[in-house]
C-alpha positions in Angstrom: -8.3 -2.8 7.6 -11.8 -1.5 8.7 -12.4 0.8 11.8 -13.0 -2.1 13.9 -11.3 -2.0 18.0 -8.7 -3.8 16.7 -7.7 -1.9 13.9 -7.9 1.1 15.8 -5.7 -0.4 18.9 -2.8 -0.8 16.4 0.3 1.7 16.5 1.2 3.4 13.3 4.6 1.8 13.9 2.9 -2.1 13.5 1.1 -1.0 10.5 3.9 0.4 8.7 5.6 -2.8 9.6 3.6 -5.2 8.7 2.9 -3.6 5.4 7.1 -3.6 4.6 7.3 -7.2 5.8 4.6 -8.0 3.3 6.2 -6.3 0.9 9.5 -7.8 1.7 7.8 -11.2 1.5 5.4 -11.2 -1.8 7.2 -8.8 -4.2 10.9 -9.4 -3.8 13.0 -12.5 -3.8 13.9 -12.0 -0.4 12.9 -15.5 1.2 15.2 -17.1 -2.1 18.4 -15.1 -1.0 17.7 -16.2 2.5 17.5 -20.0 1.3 20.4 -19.6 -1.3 22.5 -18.9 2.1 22.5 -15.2 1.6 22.8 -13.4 4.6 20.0 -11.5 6.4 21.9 -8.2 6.0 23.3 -8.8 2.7 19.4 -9.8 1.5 18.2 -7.0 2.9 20.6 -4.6 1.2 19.7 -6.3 -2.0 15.6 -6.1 -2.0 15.5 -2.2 -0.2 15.5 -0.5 -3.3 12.7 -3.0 -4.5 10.5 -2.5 -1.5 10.9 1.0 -1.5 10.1 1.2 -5.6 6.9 -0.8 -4.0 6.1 1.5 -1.1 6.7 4.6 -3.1 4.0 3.2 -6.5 1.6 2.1 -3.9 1.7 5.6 -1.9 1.1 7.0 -5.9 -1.3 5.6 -6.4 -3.5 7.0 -3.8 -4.1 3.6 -1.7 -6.7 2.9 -4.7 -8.1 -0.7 -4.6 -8.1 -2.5 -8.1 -11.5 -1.4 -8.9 -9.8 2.0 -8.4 -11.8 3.8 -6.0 -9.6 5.5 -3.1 -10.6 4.8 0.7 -12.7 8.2 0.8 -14.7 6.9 -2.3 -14.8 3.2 0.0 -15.9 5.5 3.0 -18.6 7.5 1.3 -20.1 4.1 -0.4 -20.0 2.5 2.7 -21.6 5.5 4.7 -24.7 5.4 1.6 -25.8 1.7 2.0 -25.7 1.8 5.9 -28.3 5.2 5.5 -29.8 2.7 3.0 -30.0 0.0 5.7 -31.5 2.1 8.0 -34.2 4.1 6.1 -35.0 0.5 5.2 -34.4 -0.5 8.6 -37.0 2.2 9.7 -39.6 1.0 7.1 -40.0 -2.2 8.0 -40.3 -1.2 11.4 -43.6 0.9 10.6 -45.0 -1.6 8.2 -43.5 -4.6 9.1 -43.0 -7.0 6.4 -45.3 -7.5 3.9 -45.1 -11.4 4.7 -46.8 -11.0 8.1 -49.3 -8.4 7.8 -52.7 -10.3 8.2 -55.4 -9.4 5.9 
């Protein structure tokens, strides 16, 4: 999530459960024991060591996207093309596009 308002307005606590819930949901079998007439408990108890196998790999793995580049590395890249944008930003301003210059 970027550092938009409404990432920022969002407790640790939501994050932390929406990220288990996802879990719980995409990399367990969890909605299948709920459908096979498991119980809620009794599925739970059955996927926690999965999800926390999950949690624990992602955590390992430094919160690296699949190119492999951690947030920091994201951060950094992000912070060099918006100086990019604005030296360019800046240029055009002096010169003005090379479109509309009469001459």
């Amino acid at each position: 999530m970027g550092p938009s308002a409404a990432g920022r307005a969002l407790s640790e606590g939501a994050v932390i459960s929406a990220v288990v819930a996802s879990v719980r949901h995409v990399d367990t079998p969890y909605g299948r024991l709920l459908m096979s007439g498991v119980s809620r408990y009794e599925a739970w108890r059955r996927i926690a060591p999965t999800v926390e196998a999950v949690l624990g790999a992602r955590q390992e793995q430094g919160q690296q996207d699949p190119q492999g580049r951690s947030q920091e590395e994201d951060q950094d890249q992000d912070q060099g093309q918006r100086q990019k944008q604005r030296q360019r930003q800046r240029q055009g301003q002096t010169a003005g596009p090379g479109w509309a210059r009469s001459g």
